[in-house]
MARBA-871497 format. One record per atom (N, C-alpha, C): residue number from 0; residue in three letters; atom name; x, y, z. Coordinates in nm, 2 decimals. Example, Ala and Ser with C-alpha at 12.3 -4.5 7.8 and 13.67 -1.06 7.14 Angstrom:
BEGIN
n;res;atom;x;y;z
0;ALA;N;1.32;-0.57;0.78
0;ALA;CA;1.23;-0.45;0.78
0;ALA;C;1.32;-0.33;0.78
1;SER;N;1.28;-0.22;0.71
1;SER;CA;1.37;-0.11;0.71
1;SER;C;1.29;0.00;0.79
//
This chain:
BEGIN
n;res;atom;x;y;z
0;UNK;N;11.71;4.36;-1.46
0;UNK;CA;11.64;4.45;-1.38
0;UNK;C;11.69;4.44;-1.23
1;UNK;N;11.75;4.51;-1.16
1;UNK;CA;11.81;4.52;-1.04
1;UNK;C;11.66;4.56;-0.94
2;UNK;N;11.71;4.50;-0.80
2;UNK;CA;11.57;4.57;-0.73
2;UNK;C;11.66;4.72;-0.65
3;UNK;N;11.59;4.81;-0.65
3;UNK;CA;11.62;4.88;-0.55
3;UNK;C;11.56;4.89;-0.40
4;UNK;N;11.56;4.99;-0.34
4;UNK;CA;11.56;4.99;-0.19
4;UNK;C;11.50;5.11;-0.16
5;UNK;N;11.37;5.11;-0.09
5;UNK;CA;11.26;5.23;-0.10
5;UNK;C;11.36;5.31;-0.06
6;UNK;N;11.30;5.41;-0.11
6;UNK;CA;11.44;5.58;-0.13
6;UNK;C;11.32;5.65;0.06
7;UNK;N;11.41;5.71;0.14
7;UNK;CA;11.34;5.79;0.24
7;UNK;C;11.29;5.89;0.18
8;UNK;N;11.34;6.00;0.08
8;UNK;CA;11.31;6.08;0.03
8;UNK;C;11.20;6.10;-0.04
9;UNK;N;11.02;6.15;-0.01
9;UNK;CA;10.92;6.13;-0.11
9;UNK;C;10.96;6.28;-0.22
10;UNK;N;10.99;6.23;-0.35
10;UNK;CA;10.95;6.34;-0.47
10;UNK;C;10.83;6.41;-0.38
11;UNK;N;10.82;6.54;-0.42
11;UNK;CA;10.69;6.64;-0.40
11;UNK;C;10.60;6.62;-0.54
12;UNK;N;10.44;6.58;-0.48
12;UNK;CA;10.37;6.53;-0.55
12;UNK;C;10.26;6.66;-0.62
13;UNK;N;10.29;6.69;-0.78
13;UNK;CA;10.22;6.79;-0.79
13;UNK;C;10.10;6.86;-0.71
14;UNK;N;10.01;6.79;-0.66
14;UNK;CA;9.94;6.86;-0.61
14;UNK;C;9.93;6.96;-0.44
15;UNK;N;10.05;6.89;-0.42
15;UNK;CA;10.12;6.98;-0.31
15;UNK;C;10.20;7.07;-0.32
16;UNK;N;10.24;7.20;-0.26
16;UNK;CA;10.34;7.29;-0.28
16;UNK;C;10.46;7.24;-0.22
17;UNK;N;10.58;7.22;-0.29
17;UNK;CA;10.71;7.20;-0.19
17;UNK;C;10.75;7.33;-0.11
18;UNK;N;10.78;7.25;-0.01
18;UNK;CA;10.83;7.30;0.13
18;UNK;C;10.94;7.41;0.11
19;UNK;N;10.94;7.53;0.16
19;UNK;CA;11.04;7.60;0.13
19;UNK;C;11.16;7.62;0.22
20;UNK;N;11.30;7.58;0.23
20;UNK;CA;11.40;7.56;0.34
20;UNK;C;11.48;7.69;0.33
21;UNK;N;11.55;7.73;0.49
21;UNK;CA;11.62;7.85;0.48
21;UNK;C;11.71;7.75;0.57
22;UNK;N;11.83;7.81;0.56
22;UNK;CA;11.94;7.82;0.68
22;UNK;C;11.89;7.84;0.82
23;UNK;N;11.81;7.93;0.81
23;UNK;CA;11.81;7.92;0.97
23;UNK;C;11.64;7.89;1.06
24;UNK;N;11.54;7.81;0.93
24;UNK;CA;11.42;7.73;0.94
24;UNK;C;11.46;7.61;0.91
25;UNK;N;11.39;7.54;0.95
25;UNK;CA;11.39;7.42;0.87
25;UNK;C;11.32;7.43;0.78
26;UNK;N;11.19;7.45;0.82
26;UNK;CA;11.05;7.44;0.67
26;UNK;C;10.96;7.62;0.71
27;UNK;N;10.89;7.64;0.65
27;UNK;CA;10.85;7.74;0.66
27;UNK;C;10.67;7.72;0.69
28;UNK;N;10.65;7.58;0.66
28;UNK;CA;10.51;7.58;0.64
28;UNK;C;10.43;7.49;0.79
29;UNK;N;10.40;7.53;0.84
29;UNK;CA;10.35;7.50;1.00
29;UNK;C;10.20;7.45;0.99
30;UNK;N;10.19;7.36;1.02
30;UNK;CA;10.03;7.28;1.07
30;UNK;C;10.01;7.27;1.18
31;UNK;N;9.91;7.26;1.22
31;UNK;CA;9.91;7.18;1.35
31;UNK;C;9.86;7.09;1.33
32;UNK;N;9.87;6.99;1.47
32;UNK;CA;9.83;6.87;1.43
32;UNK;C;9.71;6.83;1.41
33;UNK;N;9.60;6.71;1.38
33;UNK;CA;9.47;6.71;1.30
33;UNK;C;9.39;6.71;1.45
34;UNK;N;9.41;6.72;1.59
34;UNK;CA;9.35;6.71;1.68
34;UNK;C;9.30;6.85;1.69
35;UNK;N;9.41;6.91;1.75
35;UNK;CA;9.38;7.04;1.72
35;UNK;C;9.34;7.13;1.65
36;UNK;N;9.34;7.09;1.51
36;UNK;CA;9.27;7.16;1.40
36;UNK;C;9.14;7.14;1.42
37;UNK;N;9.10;7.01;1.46
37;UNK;CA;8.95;6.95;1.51
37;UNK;C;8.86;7.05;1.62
38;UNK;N;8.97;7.10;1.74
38;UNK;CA;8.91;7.09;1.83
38;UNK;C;8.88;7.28;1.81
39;UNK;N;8.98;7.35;1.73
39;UNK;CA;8.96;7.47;1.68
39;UNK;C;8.84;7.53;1.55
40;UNK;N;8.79;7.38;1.47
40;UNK;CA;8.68;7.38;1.44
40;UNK;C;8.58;7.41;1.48
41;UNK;N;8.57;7.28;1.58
41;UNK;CA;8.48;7.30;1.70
41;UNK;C;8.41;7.38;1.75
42;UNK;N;8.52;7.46;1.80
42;UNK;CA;8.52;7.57;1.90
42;UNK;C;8.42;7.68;1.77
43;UNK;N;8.47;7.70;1.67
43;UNK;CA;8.46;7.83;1.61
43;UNK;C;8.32;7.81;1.56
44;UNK;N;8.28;7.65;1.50
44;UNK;CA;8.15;7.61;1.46
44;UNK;C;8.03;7.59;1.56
45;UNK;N;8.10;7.63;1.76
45;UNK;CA;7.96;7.60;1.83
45;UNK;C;7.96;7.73;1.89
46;UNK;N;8.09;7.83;1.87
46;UNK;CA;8.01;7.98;1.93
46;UNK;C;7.96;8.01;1.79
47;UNK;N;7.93;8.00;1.68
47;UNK;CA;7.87;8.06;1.58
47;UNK;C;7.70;8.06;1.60
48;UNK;N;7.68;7.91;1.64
48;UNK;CA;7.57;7.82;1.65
48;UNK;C;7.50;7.91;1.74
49;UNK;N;7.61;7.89;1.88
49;UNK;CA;7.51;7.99;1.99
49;UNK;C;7.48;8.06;2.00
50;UNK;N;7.55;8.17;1.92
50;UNK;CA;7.54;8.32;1.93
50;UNK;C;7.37;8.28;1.81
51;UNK;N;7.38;8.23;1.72
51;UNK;CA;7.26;8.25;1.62
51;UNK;C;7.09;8.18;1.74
52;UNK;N;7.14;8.06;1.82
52;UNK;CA;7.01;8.04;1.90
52;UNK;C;6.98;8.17;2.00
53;UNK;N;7.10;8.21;2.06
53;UNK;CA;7.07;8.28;2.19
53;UNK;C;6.98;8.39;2.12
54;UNK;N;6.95;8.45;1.97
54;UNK;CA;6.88;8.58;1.99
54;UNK;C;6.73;8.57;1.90
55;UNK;N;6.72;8.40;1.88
55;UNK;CA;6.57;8.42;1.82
55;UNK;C;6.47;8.43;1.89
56;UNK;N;6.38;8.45;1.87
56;UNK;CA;6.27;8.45;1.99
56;UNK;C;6.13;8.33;1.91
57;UNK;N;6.07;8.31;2.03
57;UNK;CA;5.96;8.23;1.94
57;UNK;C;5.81;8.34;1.98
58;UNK;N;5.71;8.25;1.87
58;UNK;CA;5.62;8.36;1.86
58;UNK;C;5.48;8.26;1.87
59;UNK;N;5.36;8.29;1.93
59;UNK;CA;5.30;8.17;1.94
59;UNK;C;5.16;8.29;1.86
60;UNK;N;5.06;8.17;1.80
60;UNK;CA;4.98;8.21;1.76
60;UNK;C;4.83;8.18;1.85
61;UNK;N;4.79;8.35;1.83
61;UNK;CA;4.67;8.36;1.96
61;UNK;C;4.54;8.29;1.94
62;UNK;N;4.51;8.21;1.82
62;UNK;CA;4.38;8.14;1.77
62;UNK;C;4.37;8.02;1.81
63;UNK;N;4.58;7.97;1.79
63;UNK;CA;4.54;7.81;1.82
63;UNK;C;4.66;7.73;1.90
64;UNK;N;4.74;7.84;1.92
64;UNK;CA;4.85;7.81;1.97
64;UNK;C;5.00;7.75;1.93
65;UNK;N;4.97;7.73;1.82
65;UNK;CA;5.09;7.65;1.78
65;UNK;C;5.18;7.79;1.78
66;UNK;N;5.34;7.73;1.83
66;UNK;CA;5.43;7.79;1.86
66;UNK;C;5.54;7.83;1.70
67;UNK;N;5.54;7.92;1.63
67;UNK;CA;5.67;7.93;1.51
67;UNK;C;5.83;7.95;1.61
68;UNK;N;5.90;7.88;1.57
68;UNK;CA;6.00;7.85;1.62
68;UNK;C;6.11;7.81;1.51
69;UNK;N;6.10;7.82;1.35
69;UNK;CA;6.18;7.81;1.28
69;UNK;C;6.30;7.87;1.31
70;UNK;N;6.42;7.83;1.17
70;UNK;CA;6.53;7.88;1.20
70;UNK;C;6.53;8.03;1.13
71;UNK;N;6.43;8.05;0.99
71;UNK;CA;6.37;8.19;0.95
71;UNK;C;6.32;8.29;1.11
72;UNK;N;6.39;8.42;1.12
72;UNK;CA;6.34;8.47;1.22
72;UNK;C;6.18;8.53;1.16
73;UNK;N;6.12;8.57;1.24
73;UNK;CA;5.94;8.63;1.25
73;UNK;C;5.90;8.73;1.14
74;UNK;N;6.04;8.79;1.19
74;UNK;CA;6.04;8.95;1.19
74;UNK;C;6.07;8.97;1.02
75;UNK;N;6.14;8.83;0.96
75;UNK;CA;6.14;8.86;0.81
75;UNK;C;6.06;8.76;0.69
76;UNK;N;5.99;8.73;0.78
76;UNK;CA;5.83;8.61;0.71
76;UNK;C;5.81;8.74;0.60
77;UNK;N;5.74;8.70;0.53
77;UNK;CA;5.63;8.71;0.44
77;UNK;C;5.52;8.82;0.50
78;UNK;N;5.46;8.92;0.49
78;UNK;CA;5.32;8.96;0.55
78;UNK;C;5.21;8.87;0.51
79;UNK;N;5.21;8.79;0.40
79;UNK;CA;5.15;8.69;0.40
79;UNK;C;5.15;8.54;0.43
80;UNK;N;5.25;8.56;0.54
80;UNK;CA;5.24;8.42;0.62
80;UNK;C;5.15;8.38;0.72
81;UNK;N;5.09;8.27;0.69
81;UNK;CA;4.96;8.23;0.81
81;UNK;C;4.98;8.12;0.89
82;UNK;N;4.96;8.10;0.97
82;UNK;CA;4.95;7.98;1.09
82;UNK;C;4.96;7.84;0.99
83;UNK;N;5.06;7.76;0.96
83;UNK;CA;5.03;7.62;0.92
83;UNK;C;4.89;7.58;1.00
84;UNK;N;4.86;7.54;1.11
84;UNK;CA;4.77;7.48;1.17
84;UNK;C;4.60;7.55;1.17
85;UNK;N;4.59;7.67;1.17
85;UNK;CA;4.44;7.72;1.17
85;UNK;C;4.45;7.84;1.06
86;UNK;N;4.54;7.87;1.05
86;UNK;CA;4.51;7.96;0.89
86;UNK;C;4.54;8.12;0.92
87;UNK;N;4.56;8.14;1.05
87;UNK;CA;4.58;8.26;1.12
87;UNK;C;4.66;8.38;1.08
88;UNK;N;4.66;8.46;1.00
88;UNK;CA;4.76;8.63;0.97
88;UNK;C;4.84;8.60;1.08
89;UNK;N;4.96;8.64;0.98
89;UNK;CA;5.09;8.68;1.10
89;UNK;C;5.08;8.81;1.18
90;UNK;N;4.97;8.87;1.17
90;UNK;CA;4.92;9.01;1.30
90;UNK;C;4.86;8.92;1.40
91;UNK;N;4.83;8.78;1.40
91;UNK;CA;4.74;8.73;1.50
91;UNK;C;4.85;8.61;1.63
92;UNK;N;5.00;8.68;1.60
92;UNK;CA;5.07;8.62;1.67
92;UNK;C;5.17;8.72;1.73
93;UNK;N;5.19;8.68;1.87
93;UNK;CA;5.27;8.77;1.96
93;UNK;C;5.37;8.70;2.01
94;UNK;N;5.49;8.76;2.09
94;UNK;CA;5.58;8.69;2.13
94;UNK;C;5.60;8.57;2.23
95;UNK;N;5.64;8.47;2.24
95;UNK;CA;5.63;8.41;2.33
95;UNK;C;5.77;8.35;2.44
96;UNK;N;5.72;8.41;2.55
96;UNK;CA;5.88;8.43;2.65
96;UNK;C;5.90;8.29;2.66
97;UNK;N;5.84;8.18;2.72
97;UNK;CA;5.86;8.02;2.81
97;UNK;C;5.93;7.95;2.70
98;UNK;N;6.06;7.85;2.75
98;UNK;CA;6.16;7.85;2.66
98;UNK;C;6.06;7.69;2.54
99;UNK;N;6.08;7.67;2.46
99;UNK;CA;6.02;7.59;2.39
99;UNK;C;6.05;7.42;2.38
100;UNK;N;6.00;7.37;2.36
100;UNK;CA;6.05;7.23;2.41
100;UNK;C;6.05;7.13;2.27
101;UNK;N;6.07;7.05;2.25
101;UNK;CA;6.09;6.99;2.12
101;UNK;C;5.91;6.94;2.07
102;UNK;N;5.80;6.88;2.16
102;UNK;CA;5.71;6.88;2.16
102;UNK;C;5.62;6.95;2.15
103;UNK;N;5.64;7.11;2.15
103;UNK;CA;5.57;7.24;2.22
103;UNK;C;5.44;7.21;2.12
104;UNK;N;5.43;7.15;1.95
104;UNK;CA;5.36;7.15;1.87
104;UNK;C;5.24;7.04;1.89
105;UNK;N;5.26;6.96;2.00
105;UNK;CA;5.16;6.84;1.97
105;UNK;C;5.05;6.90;1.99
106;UNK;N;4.96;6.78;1.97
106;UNK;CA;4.80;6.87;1.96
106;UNK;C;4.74;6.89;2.12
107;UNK;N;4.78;6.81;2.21
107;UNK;CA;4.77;6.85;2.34
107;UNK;C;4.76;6.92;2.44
108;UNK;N;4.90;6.97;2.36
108;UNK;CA;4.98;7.06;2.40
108;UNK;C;4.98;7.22;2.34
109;UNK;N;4.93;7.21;2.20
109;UNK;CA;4.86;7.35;2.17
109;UNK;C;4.77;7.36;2.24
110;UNK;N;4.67;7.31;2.26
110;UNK;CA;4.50;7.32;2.33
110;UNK;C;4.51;7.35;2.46
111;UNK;N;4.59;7.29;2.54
111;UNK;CA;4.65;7.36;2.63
111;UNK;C;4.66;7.49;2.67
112;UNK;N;4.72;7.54;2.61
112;UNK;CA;4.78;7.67;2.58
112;UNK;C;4.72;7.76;2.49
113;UNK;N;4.60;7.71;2.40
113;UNK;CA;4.51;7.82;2.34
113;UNK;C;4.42;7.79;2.47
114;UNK;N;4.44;7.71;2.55
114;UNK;CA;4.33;7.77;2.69
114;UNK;C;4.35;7.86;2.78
115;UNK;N;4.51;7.87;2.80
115;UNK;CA;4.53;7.93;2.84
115;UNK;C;4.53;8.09;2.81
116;UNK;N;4.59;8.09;2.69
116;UNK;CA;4.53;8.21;2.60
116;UNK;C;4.45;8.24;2.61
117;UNK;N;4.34;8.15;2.60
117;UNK;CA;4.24;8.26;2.61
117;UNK;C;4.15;8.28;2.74
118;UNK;N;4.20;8.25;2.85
118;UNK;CA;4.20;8.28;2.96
118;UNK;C;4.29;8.42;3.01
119;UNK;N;4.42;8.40;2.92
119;UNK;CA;4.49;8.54;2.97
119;UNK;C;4.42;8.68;2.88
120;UNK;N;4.33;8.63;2.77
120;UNK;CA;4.31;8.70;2.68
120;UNK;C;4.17;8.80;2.77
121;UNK;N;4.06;8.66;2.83
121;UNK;CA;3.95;8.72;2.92
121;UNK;C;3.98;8.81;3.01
122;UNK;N;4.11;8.78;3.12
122;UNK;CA;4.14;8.83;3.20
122;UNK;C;4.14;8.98;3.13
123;UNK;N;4.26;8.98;3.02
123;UNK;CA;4.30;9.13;2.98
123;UNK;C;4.17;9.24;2.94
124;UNK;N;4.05;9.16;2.86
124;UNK;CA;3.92;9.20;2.84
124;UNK;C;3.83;9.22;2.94
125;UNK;N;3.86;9.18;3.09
125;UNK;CA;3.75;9.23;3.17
125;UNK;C;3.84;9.33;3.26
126;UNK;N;3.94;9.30;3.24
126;UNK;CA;4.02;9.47;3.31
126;UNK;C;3.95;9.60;3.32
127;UNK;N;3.94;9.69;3.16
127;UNK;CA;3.85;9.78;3.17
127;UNK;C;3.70;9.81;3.28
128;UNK;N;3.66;9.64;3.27
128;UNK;CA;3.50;9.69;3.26
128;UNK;C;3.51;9.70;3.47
129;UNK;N;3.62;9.62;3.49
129;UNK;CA;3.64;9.59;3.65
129;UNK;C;3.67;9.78;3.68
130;UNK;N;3.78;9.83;3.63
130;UNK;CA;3.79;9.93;3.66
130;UNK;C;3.68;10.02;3.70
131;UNK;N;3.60;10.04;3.56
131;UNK;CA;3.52;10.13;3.57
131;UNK;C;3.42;10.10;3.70
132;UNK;N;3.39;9.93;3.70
132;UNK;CA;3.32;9.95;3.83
132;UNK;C;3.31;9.98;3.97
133;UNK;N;3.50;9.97;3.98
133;UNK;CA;3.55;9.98;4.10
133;UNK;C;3.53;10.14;4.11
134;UNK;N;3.55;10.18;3.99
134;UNK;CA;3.55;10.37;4.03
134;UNK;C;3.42;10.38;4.07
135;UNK;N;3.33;10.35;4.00
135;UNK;CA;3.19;10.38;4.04
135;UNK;C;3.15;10.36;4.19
136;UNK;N;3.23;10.24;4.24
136;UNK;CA;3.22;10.18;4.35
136;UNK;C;3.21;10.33;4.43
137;UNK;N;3.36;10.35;4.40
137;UNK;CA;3.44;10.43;4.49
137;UNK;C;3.37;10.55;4.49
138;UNK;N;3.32;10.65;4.40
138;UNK;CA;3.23;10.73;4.38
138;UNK;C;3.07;10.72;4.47
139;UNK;N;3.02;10.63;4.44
139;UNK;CA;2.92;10.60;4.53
139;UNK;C;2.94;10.57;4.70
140;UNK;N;3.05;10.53;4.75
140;UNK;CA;3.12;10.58;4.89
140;UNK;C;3.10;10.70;4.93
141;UNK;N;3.16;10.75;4.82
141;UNK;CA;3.19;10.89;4.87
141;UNK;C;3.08;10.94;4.89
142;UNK;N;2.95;10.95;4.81
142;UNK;CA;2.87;11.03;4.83
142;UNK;C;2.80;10.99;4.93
143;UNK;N;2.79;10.83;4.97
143;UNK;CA;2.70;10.81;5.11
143;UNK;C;2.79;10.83;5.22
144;UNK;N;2.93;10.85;5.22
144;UNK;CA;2.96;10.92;5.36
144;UNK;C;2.94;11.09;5.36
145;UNK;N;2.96;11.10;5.28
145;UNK;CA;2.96;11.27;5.24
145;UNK;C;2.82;11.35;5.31
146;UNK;N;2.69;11.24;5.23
146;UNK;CA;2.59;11.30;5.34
146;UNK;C;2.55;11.23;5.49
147;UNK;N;2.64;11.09;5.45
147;UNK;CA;2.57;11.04;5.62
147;UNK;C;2.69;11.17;5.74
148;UNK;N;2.80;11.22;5.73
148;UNK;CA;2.84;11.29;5.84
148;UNK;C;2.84;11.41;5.77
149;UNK;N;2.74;11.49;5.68
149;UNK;CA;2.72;11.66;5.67
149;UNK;C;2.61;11.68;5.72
//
């Protein structure tokens, strides 16, 4: 048995395609190198990402506050989906603009914010009744200047 001398040349190993040569190529089959394939990953897997955060919106529920923030958008729940936390119809939740924080759910931090709610909620409920009194206000003006200078 003689030893030989590792050959430079690797056989093409079935599970690869051999390289196809022309006269005026060398090889026909182009890679880049594994950095760049990396960093072109990257790239393609974090505008995918952003483009999917930048257009959800979150939606807070008006009973108790807890914020829905899944990666399921709102808009294609169930009509029978209810508040994990107080049991709430998804009619009893509205949009919520303020950006959301990883916390937004603690229990402190809901109660918070269902106080707040329902403080914005009073506010919107005594609108009407302020109106009407202010007109009335204004109505009753009129008629005590009307006869104090006729």
């Amino acid at each position: 048995m003689a030893l030989q001398a590792p050959s430079m040349m690797r056989a093409p190993a079935a599970d690869r395609p051999a390289a196809l040569q022309s006269s005026f190529c060398a090889t026909w089959s182009v890679r880049l190198p594994a950095p760049a394939r990396r960093r072109a990953a990257r790239a393609a897997t974090a505008a995918r990402i952003t483009m999917r955060v930048a257009s959800k919106q979150a939606y807070i529920c008006r009973d108790c506050g807890y914020i829905y923030n899944d990666r399921t958008p709102f808009e294609k729940l169930q009509d029978s989906y209810f508040c994990p936390v107080c049991g709430a119809p998804k009619r009893r939740f509205k949009p919520y603009q303020p950006k959301v924080s990883k916390d937004a759910n603690a229990t402190d931090v809901r109660k918070a914010r269902k106080e707040q709610l329902k403080k914005d909620e009073a506010i919107g409920n005594a609108l009407p009744i302020a109106i009407v009194v202010g007109i009335a206000a204004l109505g009753g003006l009129y008629f005590y200047l009307n006869s104090a200078y006729n």
